[in-house]
DOFIKE-264963 format. One line per 8 residues: number of its first residue (from 0); their letters; for each residue x, y, z of C-alpha. Coordinates in nm, 3 decimals, m for minus. Each point is the difference from the previous one (the first is absolute). Example, Ala and Ser with C-alpha at 12.3 -4.5 7.8 and 13.67 -1.06 7.14 Angstrom:
<sites>
0) AS) 1.230/m0.450/0.780  0.137/0.344/m0.066
</sites>
This chain:
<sites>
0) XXXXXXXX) 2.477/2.355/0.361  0.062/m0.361/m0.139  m0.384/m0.071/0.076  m0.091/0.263/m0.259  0.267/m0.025/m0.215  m0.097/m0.424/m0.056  m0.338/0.148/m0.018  0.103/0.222/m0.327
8) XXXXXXXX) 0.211/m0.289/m0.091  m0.297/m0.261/0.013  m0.285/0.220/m0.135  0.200/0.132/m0.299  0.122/m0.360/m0.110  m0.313/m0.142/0.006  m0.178/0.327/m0.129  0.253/m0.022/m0.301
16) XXXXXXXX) m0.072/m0.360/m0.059  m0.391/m0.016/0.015  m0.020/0.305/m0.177  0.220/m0.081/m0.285  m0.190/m0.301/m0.065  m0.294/0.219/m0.110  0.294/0.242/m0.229  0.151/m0.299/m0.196
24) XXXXXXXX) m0.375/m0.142/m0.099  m0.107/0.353/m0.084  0.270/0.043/m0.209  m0.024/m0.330/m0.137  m0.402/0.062/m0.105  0.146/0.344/m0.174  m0.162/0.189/0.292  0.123/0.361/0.039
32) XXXXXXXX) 0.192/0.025/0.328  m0.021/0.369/0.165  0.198/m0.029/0.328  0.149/m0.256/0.219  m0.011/0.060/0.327  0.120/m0.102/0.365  m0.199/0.152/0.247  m0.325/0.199/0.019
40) XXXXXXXX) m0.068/0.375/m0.013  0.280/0.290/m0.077  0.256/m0.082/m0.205  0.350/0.055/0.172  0.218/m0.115/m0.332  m0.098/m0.083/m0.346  0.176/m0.027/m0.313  m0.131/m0.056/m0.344
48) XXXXXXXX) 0.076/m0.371/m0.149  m0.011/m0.056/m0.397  m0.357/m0.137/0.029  m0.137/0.155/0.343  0.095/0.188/0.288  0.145/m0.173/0.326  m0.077/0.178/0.341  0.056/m0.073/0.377
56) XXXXXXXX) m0.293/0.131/0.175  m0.023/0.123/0.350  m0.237/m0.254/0.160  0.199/m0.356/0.039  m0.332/m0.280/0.056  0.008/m0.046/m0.356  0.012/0.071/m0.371  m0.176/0.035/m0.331
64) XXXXXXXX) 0.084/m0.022/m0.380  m0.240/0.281/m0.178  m0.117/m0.116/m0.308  m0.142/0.233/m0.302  m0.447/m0.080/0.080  m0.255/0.200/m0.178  m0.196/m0.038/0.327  0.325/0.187/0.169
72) XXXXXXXX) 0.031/0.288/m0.285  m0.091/0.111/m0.324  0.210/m0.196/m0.230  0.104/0.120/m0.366  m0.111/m0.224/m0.283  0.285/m0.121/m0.088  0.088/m0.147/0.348  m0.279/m0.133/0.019
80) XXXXXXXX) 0.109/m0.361/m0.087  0.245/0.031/0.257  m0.238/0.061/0.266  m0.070/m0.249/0.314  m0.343/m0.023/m0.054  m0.015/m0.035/m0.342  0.181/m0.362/m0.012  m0.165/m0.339/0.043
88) XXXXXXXX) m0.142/m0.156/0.280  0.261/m0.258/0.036  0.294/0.251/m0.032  m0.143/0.241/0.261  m0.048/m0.311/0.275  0.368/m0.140/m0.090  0.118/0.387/0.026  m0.211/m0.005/0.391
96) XXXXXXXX) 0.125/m0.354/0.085  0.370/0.059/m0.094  0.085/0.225/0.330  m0.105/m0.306/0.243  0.162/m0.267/m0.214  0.327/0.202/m0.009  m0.042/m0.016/0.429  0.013/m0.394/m0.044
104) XXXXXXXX) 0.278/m0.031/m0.232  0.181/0.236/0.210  m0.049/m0.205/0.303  0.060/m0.361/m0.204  0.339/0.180/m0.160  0.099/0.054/0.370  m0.086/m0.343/0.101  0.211/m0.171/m0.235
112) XXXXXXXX) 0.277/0.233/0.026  m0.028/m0.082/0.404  m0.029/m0.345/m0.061  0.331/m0.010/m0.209  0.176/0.181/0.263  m0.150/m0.222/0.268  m0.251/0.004/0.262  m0.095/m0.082/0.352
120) XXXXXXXX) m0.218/m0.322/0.070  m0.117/m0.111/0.265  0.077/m0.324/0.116  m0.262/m0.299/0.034  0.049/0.003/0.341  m0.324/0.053/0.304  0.134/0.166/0.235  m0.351/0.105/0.137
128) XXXXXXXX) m0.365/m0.208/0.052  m0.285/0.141/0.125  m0.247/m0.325/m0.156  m0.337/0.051/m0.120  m0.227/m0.195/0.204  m0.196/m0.104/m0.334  0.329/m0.201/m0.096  0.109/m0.311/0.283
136) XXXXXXXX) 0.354/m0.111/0.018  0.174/0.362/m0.080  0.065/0.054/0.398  0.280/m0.307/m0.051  0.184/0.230/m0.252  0.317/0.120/0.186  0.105/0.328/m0.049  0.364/0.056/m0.172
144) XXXXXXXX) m0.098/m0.324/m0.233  0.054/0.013/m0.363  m0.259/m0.111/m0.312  0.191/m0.226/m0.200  m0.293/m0.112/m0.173  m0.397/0.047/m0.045  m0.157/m0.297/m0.137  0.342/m0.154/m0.141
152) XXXXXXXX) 0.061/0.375/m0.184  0.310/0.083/0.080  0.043/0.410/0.120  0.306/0.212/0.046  m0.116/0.304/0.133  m0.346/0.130/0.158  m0.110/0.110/m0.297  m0.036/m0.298/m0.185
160) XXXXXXXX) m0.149/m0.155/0.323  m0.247/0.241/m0.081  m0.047/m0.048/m0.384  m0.012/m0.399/0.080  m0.260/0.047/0.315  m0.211/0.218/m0.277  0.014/m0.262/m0.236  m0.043/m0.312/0.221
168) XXXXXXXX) m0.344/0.127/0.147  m0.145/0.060/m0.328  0.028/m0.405/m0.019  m0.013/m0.149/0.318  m0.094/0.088/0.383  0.281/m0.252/0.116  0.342/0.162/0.089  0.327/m0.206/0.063
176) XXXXXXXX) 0.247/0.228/0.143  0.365/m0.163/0.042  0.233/0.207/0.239  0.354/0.029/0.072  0.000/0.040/0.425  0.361/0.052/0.108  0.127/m0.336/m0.140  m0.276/m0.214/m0.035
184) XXXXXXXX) m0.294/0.018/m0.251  m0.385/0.016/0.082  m0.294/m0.019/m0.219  m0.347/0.125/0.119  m0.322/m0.107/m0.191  m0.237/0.294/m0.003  m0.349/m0.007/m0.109  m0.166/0.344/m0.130
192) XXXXXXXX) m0.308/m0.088/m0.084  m0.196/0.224/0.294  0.299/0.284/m0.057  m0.055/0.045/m0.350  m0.402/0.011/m0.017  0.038/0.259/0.267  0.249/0.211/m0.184  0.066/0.301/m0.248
200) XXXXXXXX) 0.360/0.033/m0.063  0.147/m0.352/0.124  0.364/m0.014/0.039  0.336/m0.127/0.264  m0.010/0.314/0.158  m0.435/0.038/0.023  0.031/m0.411/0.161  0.222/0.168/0.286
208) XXXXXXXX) 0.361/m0.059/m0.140  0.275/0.286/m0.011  0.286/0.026/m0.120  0.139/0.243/0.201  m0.125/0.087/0.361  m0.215/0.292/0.082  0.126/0.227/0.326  m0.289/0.134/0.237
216) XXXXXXXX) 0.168/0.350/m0.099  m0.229/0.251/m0.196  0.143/0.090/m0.347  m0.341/0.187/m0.120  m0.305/0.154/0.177  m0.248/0.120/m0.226  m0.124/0.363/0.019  m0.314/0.048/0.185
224) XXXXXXXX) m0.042/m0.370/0.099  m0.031/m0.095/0.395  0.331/m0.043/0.023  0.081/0.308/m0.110  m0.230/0.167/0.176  0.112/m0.144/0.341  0.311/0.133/m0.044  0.209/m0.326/m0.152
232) XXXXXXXX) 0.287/0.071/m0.210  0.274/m0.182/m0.226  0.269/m0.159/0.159  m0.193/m0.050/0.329  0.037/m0.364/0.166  m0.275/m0.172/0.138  0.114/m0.227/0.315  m0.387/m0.053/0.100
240) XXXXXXXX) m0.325/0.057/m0.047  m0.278/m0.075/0.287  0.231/m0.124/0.210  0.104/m0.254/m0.302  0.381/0.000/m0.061  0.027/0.020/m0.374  0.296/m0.207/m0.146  m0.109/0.006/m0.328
248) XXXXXXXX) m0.198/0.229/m0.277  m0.234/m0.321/m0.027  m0.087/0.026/0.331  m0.060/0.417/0.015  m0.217/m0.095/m0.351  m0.219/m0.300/0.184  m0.056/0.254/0.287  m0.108/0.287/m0.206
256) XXXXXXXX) m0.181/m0.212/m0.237  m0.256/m0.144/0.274  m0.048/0.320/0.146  m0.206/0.175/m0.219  m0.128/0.340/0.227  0.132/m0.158/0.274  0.263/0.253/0.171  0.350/m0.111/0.004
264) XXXXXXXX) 0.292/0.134/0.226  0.347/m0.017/m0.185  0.266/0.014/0.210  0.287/0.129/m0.279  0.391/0.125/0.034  0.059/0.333/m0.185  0.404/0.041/m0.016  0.082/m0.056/0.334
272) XXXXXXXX) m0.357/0.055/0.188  m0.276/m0.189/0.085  m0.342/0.149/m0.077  m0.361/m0.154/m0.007  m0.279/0.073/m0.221  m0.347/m0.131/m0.033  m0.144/m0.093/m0.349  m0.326/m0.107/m0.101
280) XXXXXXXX) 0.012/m0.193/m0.331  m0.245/0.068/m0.277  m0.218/m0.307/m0.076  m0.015/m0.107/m0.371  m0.144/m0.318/m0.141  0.266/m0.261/m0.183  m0.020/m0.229/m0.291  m0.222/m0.204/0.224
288) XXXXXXXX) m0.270/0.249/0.122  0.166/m0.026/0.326  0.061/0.393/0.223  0.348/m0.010/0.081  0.243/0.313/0.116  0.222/0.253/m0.203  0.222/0.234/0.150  0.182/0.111/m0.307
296) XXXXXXXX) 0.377/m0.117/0.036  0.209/m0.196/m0.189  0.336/m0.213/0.177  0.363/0.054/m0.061  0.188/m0.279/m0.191  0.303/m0.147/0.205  0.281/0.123/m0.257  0.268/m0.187/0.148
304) XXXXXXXX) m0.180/m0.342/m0.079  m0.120/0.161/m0.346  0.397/0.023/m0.105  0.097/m0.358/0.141  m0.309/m0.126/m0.176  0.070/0.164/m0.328  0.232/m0.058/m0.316  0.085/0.147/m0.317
312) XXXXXXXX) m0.130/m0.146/m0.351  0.146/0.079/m0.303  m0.219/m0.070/m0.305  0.112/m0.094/m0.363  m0.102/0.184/m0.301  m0.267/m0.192/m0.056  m0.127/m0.073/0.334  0.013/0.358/0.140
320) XXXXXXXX) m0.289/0.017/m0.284  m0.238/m0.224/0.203  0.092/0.191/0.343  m0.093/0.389/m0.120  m0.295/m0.171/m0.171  m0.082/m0.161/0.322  0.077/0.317/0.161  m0.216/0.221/m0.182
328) XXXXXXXX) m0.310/m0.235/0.033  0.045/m0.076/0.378  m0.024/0.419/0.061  m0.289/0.068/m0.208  m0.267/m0.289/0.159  0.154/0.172/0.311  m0.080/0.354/m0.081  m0.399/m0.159/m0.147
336) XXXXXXXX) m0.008/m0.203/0.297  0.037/0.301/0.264  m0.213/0.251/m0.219  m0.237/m0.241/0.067  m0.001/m0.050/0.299  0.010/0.346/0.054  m0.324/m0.012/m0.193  m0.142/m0.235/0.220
344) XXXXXXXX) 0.093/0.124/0.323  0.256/m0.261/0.127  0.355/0.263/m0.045  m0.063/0.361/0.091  0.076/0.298/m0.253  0.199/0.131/0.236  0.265/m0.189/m0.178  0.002/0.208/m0.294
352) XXXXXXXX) 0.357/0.194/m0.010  0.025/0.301/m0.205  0.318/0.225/m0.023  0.160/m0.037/0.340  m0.057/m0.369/m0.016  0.195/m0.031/m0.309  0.270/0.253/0.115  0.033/m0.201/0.323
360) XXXXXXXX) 0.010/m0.329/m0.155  0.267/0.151/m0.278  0.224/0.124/0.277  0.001/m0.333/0.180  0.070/m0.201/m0.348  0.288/0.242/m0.101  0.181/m0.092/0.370  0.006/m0.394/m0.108
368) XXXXXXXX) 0.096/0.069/m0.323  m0.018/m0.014/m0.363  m0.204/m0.349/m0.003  m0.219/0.102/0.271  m0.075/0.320/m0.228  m0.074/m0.161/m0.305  m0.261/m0.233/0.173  m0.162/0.273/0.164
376) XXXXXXXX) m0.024/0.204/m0.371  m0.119/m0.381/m0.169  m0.260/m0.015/0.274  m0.136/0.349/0.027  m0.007/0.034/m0.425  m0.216/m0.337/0.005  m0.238/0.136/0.244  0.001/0.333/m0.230
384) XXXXXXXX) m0.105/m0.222/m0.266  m0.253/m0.164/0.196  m0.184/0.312/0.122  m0.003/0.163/m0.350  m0.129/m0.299/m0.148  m0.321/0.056/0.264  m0.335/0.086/m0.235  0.001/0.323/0.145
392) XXXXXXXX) m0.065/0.272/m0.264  0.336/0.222/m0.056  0.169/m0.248/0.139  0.190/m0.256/m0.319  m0.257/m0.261/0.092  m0.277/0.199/m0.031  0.108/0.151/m0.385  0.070/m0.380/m0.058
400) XXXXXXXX) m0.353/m0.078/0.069  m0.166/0.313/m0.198  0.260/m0.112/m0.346  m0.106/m0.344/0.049  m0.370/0.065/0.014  0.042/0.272/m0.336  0.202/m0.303/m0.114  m0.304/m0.261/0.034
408) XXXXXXXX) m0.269/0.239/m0.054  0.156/0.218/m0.337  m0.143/0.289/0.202  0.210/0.282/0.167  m0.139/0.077/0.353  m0.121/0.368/m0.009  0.182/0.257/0.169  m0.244/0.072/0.277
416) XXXXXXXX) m0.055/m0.322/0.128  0.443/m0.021/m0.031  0.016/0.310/0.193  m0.307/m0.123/0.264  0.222/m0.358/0.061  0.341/0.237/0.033  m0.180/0.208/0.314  m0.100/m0.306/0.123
424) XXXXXXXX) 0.363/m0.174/m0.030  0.158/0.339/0.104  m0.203/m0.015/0.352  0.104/m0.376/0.074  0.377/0.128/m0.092  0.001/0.294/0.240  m0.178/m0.250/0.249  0.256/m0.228/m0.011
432) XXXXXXXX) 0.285/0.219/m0.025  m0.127/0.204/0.309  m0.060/m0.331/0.210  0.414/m0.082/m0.092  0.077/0.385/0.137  m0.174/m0.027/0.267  0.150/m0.356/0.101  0.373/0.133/m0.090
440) XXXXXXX) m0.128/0.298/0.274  m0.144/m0.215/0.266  0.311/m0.200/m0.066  0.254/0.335/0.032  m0.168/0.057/0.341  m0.022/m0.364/0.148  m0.408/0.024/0.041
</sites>
């Protein structure tokens, strides 16, 4: 009951938010307004507002605000300078863009607000390495050290370890770490040169430093992937594979990894009973060219070391500015960056979510709390924004693309070719919203 009630909860927020974006510019550009609604299809309840009617629809994945369109219905003379597709270029593509840029001000609002009230960071502190071998000298960092400083920065949480490693490599190759080990300090010289020619999205943790340790537990298998086709499910330990005691998640990932089709025995406890199943990764190619094995889980994070290694910041009025901006842009090049890779292969679309997704991750954020329920609302509206920004025709980024070329060209696109480009857009949208059912389904039964 919670799951669908944070579900309703989430949805109609965010449906509210994106949608009114698009009401406020209409009625800004003098655009007649028919309805407002949340939700698709029948209308349970509607009530007539002083400029339009307001409705809550039966169907919850969404909304709409219906605007008077001669393309729509005949429209009476008069009217007719009120209607949608009667008003400039420019208006009509600010009227499209408004419903995704109301997503990210949502989502930076929330941000701030959080960042007044205070948030968790993480700690500068490693208490994992599993060391590239492109990069000599990271097997002497001890585990449980702390960064006090990358090339005589000075950082106070992992985060700005992060923001300083970013910047640092866009300079030099040369890393001077200084530590704090217990009570003595260590500095370690790294060179990166070999590291960074070699990779796409350089960072601490992509050089083999954590700051928090990974359990060999399984917090995800993904539908239809070997693992979950042997049988594997979350929550299930691994104590060996091949005879190999595994003491680590680094370990279980360097076994699967060089083991592409090569058939693996896991040797798991489930609750309180020991099982064995056999798994044969899929091979795939990595940044490299190289085959190495996927089996399609991800590790469990050891909470108890997450806490201890955690704090709460409390940002000023000012400086809360800087986080939700930081915020905001750190989720969006991670929403590009796994479309594509989706698009080229390296993630699987089996980790689109659709409905149940959302409900389950709702239910989950509404047991932590307030906070945790915000974040989840900033994070899902920004990928919202994201998608609908997509050149996809009936999608916002699509119209935004069609205004913008009438804008460049003086010439209105004709409605066959709109309607052609709306089938087309209308067959990638079912597409994609039958992969996320079908994911939320193979999800529901553990396949």
């Amino acid at each position: 009951m919670l799951a669908v009630l944070g579900f309703l909860l989430t949805i109609g927020i965010l449906v509210i938010v994106h949608e009114f974006g698009h009401y406020l510019f209409a009625r800004l550009f003098k655009v007649k307004v028919i309805s407002f609604s949340i939700g698709f299809g029948p209308k349970l309840l509607k009530w007539q507002g002083k400029h339009n009617q307001w409705c809550i629809s039966a169907i919850p994945l969404g909304g709409y605000v219906q605007m008077l369109d001669e393309r729509e219905a005949t429209v009476s003379p008069e009217l007719l300078p009120l209607a949608f597709n009667n008003k400039p270029p420019y208006q009509k593509l600010l009227i499209a863009f408004a419903g995704p840029l109301f997503n990210i001000l949502f989502a930076f609002i929330a941000y701030y607000i959080m960042g007044l009230y205070g948030v968790y960071n993480l700690k500068a502190t490693i208490q994992s390495v599993n060391p590239t071998p492109m990069v000599q000298n990271l097997q002497q960092i001890p585990t449980n050290s702390t960064i006090l400083s990358l090339n005589g920065q000075k950082v106070d949480s992992w985060n700005s370890a992060e923001e300083v490693f970013s910047e640092e490599i866009k300079h030099t190759a040369q890393l001077n770490l200084k530590l704090q080990v217990g009570a003595e300090q260590k500095i370690i010289n790294l060179n990166l040169n070999k590291y960074l020619d070699n990779s796409e999205n350089p960072s601490l943790a992509n050089l083999g430093l954590y700051p928090f340790q990974y359990l060999p537990i399984i917090s995800y298998v993904e539908p239809q992937s070997p693992a979950a086709k042997a049988g594997l499910r979350e929550q299930d330990k691994v104590l060996q594979i091949n005879q190999t005691p595994i003491k680590s998640w680094f370990t279980l990932a360097e076994i699967i990894r060089s083991s592409p089709s090569d058939k693996l025995l896991f040797s798991i406890i489930r609750g309180h009973e020991s099982q064995q199943l056999s798994i044969i990764p899929d091979s795939a190619e990595d940044d490299n060219g190289q085959l190495i094995g996927k089996v399609g889980i991800m590790p469990t994070l050891d909470a108890s070391l997450l806490m201890q290694n955690s704090y709460i910041k409390n940002y000023s009025i000012l400086t809360s500015v800087g986080y939700a901006y930081n915020s905001c842009i750190n989720l969006i090049q991670t929403n590009l960056t796994m479309l594509s890779y989706m698009l080229q292969g390296k993630v699987s679309w089996h980790n689109i979510g659709g409905p149940v997704s959302i409900a389950k991750a709702s239910q989950n954020a509404m047991h932590q709390g307030i906070k945790a329920f915000v974040d989840l609302l900033a994070l899902i509206s920004l990928s919202l924004a994201v998608m609908n920004l997509l050149p996809i025709p009936m999608l916002d980024g699509g119209h935004i693309v069609l205004y913008a070329l009438e804008w460049l060209t003086g010439k209105k696109i004709n409605n066959t070719t709109q309607q052609f480009l709306f089938k087309l857009g209308l067959i990638a949208i079912l597409t994609i919203s039958g992969l996320a059912l079908y994911n939320d389904f193979l999800k529901l039964l553990n396949l």
